[in-house]
C-alpha positions in Angstrom: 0.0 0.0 0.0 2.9 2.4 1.3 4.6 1.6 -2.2 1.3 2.6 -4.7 1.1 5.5 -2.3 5.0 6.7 -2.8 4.2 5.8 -6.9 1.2 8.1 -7.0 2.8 11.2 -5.4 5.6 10.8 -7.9 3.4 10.8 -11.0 1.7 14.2 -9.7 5.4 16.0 -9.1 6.7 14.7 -12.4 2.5 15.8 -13.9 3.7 19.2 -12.2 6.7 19.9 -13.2 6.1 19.0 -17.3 3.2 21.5 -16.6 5.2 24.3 -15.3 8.5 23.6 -18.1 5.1 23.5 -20.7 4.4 27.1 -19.4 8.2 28.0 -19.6 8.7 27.1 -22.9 5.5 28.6 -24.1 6.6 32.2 -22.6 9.5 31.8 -23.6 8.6 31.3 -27.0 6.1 34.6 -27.0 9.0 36.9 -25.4 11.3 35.8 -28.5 8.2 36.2 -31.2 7.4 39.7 -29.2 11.5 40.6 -29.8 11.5 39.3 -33.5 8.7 41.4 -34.3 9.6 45.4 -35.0 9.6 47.8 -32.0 7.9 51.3 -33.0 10.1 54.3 -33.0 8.8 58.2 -33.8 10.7 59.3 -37.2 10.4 62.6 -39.4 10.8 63.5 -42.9 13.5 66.2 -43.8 13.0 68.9 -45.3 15.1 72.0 -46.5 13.7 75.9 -44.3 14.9 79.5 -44.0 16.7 80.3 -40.4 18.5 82.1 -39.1 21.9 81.6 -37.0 23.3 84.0 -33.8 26.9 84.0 -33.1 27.7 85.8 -29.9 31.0 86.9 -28.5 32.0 88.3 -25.6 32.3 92.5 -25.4 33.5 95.1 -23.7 31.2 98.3 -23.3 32.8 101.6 -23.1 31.3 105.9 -24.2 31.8 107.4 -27.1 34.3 109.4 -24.9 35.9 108.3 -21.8 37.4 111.5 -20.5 39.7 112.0 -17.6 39.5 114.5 -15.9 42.8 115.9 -14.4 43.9 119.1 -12.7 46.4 121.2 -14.2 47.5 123.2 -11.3 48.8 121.9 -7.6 46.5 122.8 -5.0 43.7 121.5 -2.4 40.3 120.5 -3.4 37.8 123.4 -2.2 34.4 122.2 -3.1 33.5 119.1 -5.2 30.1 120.8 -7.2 28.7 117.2 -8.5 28.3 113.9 -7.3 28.9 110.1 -8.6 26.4 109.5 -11.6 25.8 112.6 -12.1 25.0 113.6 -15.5 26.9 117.0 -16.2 27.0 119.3 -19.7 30.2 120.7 -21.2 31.4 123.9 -19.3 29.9 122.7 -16.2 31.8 122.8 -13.1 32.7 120.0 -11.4 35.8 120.8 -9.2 37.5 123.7 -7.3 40.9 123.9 -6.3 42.3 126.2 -3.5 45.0 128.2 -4.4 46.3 131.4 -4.0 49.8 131.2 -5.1 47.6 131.5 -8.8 45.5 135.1 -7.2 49.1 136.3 -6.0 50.5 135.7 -9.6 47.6 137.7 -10.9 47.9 141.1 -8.5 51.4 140.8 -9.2 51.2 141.0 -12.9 48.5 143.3 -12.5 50.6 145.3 -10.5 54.1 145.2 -12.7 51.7 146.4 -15.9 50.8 149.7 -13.6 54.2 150.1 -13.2 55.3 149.4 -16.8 52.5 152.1 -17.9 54.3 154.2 -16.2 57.4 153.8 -17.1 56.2 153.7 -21.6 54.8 157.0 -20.3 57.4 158.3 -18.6 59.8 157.2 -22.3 57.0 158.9 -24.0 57.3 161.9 -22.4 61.1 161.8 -22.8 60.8 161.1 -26.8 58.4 164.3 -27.3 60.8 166.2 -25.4 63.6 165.3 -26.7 62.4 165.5 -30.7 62.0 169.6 -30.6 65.2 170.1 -29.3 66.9 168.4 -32.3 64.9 169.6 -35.2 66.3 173.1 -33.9 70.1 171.3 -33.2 70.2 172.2 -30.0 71.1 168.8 -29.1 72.5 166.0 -31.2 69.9 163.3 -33.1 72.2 160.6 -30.5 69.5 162.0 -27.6 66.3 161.3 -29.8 67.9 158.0 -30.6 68.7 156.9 -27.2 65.2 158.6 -26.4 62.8 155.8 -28.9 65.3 153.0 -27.7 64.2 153.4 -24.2 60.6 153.9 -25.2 60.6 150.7 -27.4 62.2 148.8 -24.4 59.3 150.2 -21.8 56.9 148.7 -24.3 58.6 145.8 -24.8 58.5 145.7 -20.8 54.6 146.4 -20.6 53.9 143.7 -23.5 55.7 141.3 -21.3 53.7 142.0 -18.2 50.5 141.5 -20.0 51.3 138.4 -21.1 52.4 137.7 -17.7 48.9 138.1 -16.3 47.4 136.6 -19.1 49.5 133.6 -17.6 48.7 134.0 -14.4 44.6 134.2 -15.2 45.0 131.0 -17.5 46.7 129.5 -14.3 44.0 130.8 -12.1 41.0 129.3 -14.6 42.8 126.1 -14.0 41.6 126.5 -10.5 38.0 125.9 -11.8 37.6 122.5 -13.4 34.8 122.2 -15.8 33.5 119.4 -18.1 35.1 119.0 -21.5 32.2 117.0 -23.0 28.4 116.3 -21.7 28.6 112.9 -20.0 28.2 110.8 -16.7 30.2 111.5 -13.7 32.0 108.7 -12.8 33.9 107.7 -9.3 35.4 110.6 -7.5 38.1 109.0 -5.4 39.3 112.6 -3.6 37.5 114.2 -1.0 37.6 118.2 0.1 40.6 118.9 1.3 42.5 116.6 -0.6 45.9 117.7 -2.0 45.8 117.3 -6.2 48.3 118.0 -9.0 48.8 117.5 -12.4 51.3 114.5 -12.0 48.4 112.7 -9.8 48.3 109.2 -11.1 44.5 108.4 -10.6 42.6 111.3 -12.1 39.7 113.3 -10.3 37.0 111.2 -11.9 36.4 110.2 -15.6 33.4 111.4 -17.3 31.9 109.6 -20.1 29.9 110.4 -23.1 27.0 107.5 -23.2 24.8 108.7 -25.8 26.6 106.7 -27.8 28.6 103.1 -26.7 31.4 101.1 -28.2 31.0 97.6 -28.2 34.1 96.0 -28.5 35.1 92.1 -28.9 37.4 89.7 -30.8 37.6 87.5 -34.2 40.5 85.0 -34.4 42.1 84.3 -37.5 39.0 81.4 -38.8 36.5 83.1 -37.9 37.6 86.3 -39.1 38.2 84.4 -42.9 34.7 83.1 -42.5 32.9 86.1 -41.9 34.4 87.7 -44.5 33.5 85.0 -47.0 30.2 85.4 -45.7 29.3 89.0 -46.9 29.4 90.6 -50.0 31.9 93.1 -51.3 35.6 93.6 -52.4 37.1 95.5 -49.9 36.4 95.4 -46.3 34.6 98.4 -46.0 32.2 97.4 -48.7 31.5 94.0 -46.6 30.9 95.9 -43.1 27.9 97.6 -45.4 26.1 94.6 -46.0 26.6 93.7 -42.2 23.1 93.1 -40.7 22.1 94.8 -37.6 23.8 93.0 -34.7 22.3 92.9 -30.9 23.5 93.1 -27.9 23.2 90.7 -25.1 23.1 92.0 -21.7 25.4 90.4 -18.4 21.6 89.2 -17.5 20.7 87.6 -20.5 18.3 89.7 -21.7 18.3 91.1 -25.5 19.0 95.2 -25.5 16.0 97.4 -27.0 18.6 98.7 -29.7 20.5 97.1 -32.3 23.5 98.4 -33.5 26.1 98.4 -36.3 29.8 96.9 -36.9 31.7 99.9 -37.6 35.4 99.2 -37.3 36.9 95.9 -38.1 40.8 96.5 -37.0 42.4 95.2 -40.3 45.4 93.6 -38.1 46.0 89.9 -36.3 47.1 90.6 -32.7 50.0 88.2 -33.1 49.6 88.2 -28.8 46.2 86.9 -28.8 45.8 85.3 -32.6 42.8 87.7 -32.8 41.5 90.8 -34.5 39.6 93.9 -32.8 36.0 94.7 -33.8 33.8 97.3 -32.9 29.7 98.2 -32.9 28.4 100.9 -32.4 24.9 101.0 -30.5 22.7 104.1 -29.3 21.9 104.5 -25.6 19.0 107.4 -25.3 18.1 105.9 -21.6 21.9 105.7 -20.7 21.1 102.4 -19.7 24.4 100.6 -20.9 27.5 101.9 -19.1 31.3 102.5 -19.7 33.0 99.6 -18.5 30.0 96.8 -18.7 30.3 93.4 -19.9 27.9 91.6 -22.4 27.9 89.6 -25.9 27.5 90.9 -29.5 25.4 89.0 -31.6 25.3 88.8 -34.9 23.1 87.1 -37.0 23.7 85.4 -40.2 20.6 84.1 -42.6 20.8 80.7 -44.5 18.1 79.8 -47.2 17.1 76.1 -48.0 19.1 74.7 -44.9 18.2 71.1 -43.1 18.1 71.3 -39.5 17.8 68.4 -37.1 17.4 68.2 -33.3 20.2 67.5 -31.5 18.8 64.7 -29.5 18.6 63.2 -32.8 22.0 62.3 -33.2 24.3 59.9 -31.7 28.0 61.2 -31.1 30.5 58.3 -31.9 34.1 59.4 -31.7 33.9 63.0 -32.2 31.7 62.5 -35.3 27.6 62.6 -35.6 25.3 60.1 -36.7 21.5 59.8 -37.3 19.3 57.0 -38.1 18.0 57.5 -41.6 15.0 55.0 -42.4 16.2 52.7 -45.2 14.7 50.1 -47.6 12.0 47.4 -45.7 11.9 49.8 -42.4 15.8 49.6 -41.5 17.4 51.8 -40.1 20.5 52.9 -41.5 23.6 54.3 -39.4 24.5 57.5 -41.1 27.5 60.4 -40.7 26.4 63.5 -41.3 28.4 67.2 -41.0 27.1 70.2 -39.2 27.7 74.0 -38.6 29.1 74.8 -35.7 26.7 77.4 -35.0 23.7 75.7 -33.6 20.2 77.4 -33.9 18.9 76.6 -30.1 18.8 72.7 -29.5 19.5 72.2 -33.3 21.8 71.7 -35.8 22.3 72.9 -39.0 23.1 70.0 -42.0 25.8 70.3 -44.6 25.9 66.7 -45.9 24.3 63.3 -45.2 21.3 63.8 -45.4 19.3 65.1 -48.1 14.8 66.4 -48.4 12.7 63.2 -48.3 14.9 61.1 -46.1 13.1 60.0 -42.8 15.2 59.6 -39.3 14.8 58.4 -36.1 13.5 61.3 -33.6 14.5 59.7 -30.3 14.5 56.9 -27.9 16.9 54.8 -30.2 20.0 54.3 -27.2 19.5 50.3 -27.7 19.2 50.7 -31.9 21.6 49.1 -34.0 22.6 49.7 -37.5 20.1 47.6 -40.1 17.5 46.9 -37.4 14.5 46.8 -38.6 11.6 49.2 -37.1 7.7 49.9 -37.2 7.7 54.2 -37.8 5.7 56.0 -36.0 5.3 59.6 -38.7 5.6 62.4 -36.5 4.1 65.4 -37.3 6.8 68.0 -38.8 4.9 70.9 -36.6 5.2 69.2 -33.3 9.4 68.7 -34.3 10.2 72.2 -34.6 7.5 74.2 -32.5 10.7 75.1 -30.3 12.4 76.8 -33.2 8.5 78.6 -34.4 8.3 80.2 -30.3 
């Protein structure tokens, strides 16, 4: 009995185990059909567009006219008439330096022309009464002679003192420091009382002209060759004319109400820095931009009949890019393309490998291989580049 018993619980494992192997081998079998069969992946068809592509480079900002503003004279600061940021006009006064060695220069000259008056008078005098007495030869012509040299030397004396006090005003005037140009006031690192002269390293402050600013930043050698290959014209100057409008980004990021124009393109390679000096000009009614700021240039340069791709599009494989372009019976094919360097956002502009009508893999293709066969999914060209159409 013990033995049929043993037999029967034997049959049911081994009925049990077949039925689980059964159920093994029948999963088994439905993972690898699921794998054989294609796996759907989103692709879009290419097509040739207009854009537009921004290069920025870094800039320095400074006036029109960055004047310092130095005294001329040694002396104490008196009064300081403006203060930092203060917007001034030409002529205005901004500084006034104490001292009187200049006011005792100027009663002095004033003082030796009083006495040289006197003294071309006093020649005068001696001429009119010495010219009688020889037309009637009662003295010799030697007297009139000696007479007009003395008078022409006492006028030579009074000329001399004139000039002396015109000095000594001109010195004076230096006393009063006024604005050479209408500008912004800038730092004003001397305080009343402060002793000043004219070999004073650091200057009284700098005021700068802002209705207008220089933007200026840096080409090297390449890029330089290629933006002159880009525009139009025989000579440099006629290429700077058919220069677009270039922007200005700010240190925040945002985009600066004005645009503004590449003026000066420094026709020179800094052999120091492998780069050559530009400059744009932009305007600055609200006096917004200041001497001294930071921010980029932009400057924009318009392609017709281009094909851009998304970046997350391609697959970087030793320094070189590849995309999966749809092939014959729905495989995909592992394909090099080239690219600008510029990008246009998240994008990238095509120069080869790819041409209009061929269809790539949009994303999601890390585990992809080269001639795996696929189910598309069409995408809709809208939805690809709405980031591009903000």
């Amino acid at each position: 009995m013990k033995a049929i018993l043993r037999l029967s619980v034997i049959l049911l494992l081994g009925a049990v185990l077949a039925s689980c192997n059964g159920d093994k081998e029948e999963k088994a079998k439905q993972a690898a059909a699921a794998a054989a069969m294609p796996q759907p992946y989103p692709v879009f068809d290419i097509s040739t567009q207009s854009t537009t592509l921004n290069s920025d480079y870094p800039a320095t900002i400074e006036g029109i006219q960055d004047v310092d503003i130095r005294p001329k004279v040694d002396g104490f600061i008196e009064r300081i008439y403006v203060d930092e940021g203060a917007v001034v006009k030409k002529g205005q006064l901004l500084f006034k330096i104490n001292a009187p060695q200049y006011e005792q220069q100027v009663r002095t000259a004033a003082a030796a022309i009083s006495s040289a008056e006197a003294n071309v008078s006093a020649a005068q005098l001696q001429v009119n009464k010495t010219r009688p007495l020889v037309e009637k030869d009662i003295i010799s012509k030697y007297e009139l002679d000696a007479a007009l040299l003395t008078l022409q030397s006492r006028r030579a004396a009074l000329a001399q003192a004139k000039a002396e006090l015109s000095n000594a005003r001109v010195n004076l005037g230096y006393t009063s420091i006024t604005s050479p140009v209408d500008g912004i006031v800038g730092s004003i690192p001397f305080k009343t009382g402060s002793l000043v002269s004219g070999s004073s390293a650091q200057p009284l402050t700098t005021v700068s002209n802002i209705a207008k600013v220089y933007a200026y930043f840096s080409l090297n050698e390449k890029q330089l060759l290629d933006f002159s290959s880009t525009y139009k014209g025989k000579t440099l100057a006629e290429q700077m004319k058919n220069i677009p409008a270039v922007s200005l980004v700010l240190a925040d990021g945002t985009i600066y109400a004005q645009n503004g124009k590449i003026e000066s393109i420094n026709g020179q390679i800094n052999t120091a820095t492998g780069s050559a000096s530009l400059r744009a000009t932009f305007p600055n009614p609200t006096s917004l931009l200041k001497s001294g700021s930071s921010a980029s240039v932009r400057i924009p340069q318009h392609f017709e009949n281009v094909i851009l791709i998304p970046q997350k599009s391609t697959v970087d494989l030793q320094g070189k890019k590849f995309v999966y372009v749809l092939g014959d019976s729905a495989k995909v094919v592992n394909t090099e393309i080239q690219i600008k360097e510029i990008t246009k956002g998240n994008f990238y502009v095509v120069t080869s490998g790819l041409k209009t009508g061929d269809k790539i893999v949009f994303e999601g293709f890390q585990s992809l291989k080269d001639g795996t066969k696929i189910k598309p999914v069409a995408l809709n060209r809208d939805s690809v580049f709405a980031e591009i159409k903000k």
